[in-house]
matplotlib code that plots the C-alpha trace (Angstrom):
import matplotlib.pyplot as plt

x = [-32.4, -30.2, -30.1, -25.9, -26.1, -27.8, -25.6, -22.4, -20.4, -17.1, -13.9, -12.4, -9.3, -7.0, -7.4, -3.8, -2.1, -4.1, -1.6, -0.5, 0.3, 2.8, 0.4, 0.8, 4.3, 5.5, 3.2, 5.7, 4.6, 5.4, 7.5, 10.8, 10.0, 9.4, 11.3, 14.7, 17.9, 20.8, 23.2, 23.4, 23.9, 21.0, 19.1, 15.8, 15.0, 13.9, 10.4, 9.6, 10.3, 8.4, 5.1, 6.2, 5.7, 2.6, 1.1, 2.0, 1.0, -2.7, -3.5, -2.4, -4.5, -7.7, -8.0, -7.4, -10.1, -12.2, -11.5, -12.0, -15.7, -16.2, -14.7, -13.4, -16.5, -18.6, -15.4, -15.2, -19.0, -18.0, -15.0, -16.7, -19.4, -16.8, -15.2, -18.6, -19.8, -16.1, -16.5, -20.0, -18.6, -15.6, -17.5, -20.5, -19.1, -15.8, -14.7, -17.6, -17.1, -13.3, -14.4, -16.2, -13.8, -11.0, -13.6, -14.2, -10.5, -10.2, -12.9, -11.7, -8.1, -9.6, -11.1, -8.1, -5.7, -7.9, -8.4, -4.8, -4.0, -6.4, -5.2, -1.7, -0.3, -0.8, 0.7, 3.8, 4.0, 4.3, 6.9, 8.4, 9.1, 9.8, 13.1, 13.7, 15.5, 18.5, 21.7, 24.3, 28.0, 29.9, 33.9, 37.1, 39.1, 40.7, 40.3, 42.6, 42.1, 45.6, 44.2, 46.3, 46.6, 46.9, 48.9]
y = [23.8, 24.7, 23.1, 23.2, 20.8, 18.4, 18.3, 19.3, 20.3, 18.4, 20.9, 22.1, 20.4, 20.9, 19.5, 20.3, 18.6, 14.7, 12.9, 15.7, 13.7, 11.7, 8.1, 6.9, 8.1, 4.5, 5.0, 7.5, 5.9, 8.3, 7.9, 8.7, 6.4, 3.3, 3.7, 4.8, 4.4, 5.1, 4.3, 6.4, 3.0, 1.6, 4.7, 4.4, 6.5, 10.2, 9.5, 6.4, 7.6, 10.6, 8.4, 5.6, 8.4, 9.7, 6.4, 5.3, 8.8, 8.8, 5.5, 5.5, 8.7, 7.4, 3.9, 5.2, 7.7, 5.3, 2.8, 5.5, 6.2, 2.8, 0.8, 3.9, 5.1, 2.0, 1.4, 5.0, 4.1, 1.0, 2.2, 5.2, 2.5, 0.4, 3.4, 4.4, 1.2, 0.8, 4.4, 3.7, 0.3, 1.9, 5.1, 3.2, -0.5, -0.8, 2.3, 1.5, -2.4, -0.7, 1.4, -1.4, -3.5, -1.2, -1.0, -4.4, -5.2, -2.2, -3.9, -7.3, -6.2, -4.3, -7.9, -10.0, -7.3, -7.7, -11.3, -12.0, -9.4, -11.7, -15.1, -15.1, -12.3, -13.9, -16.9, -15.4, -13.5, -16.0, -17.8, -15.2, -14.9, -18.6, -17.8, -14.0, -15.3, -17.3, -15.7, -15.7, -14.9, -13.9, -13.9, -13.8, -16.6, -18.8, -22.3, -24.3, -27.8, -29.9, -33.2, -35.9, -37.3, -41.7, -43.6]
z = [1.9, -1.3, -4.2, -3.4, -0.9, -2.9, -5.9, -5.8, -9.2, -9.8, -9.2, -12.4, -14.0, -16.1, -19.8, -21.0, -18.0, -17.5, -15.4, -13.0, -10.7, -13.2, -12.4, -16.0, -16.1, -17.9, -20.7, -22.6, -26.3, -28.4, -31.8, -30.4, -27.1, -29.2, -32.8, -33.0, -35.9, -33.6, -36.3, -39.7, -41.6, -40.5, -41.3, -43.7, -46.6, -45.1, -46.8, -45.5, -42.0, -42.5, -43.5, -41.2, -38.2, -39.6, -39.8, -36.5, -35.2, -36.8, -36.3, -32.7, -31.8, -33.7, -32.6, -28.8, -29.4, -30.7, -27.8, -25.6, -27.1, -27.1, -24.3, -22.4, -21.3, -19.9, -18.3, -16.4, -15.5, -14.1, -11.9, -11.0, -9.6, -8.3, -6.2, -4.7, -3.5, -1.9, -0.4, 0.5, 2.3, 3.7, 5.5, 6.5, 7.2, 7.8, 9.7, 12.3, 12.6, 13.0, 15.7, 17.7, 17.7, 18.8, 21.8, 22.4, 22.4, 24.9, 27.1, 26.9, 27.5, 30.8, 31.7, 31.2, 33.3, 36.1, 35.8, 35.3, 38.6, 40.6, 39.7, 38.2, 40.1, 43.5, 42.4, 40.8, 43.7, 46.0, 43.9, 43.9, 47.9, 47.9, 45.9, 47.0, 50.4, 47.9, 48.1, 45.6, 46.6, 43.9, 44.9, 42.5, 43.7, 40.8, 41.5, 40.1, 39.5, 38.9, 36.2, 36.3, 32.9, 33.5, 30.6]

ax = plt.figure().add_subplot(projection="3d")
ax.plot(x, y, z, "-o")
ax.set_aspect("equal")
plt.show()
């Protein structure tokens, strides 16, 4: 037996494009996403802007890379755990207890058919010839009915 079969290598991805299939789409954070002066009188000084984006920039990208290292990580473990044991369940527990019971509904649908052939459908059937000699004429005579109104 290969060693291929035993472990299999993760497929390659893409570390320029992480969200490639736009999941986190909302998350658009950036300087421009969150602070804006839309009107030149409420502009700052050029400076301060300039240092207020740095700022926000830097301390943005190091305290998520340092969340990452610290929180991200355990956290990836634990969904990557999570994920398994829910595959694990889904494959080996719920598609099969899926399965049977598909079957035993099948079956007990079988049963009740034939049951409900044997005893229901006689009966219906013969209520069903006690009404099926009743005859309904259907003609278009207008009857008119002349009310007397009494003061």
């Amino acid at each position: 037996m290969s060693a291929e079969y035993l472990i299999k290598a993760p497929p390659q991805m893409d570390t320029n494009q992480r969200d490639p299939h736009g999941i986190n789409k909302h998350l658009q954070l950036d300087w421009q996403n969150v602070f804006c002066e839309p009107d030149p009188s409420s502009h700052n000084f050029s400076v301060l802007w300039s240092v207020s984006y740095f700022t926000y920039y830097y301390t943005k990208l190091c305290m998520y890379r340092l969340l990452v290292t610290l929180i991200g990580i355990p956290l990836v473990f634990a969904w990557a755990l999570i994920f398994a044991v829910y595959t694990f369940f889904m494959i080996y527990w719920v598609a099969p207890s899926r399965r049977l019971f598909q079957s035993l509904i099948l079956e007990t649908g079988i049963y009740i058919n034939d049951i409900c052939s044997a005893f229901i459908g006689p009966v219906f059937r013969a209520i069903g010839q006690q009404f099926s000699d009743i005859r309904v004429k259907l003609s278009n005579e207008q009857i008119q009915i002349a009310r007397q109104i009494q003061v």
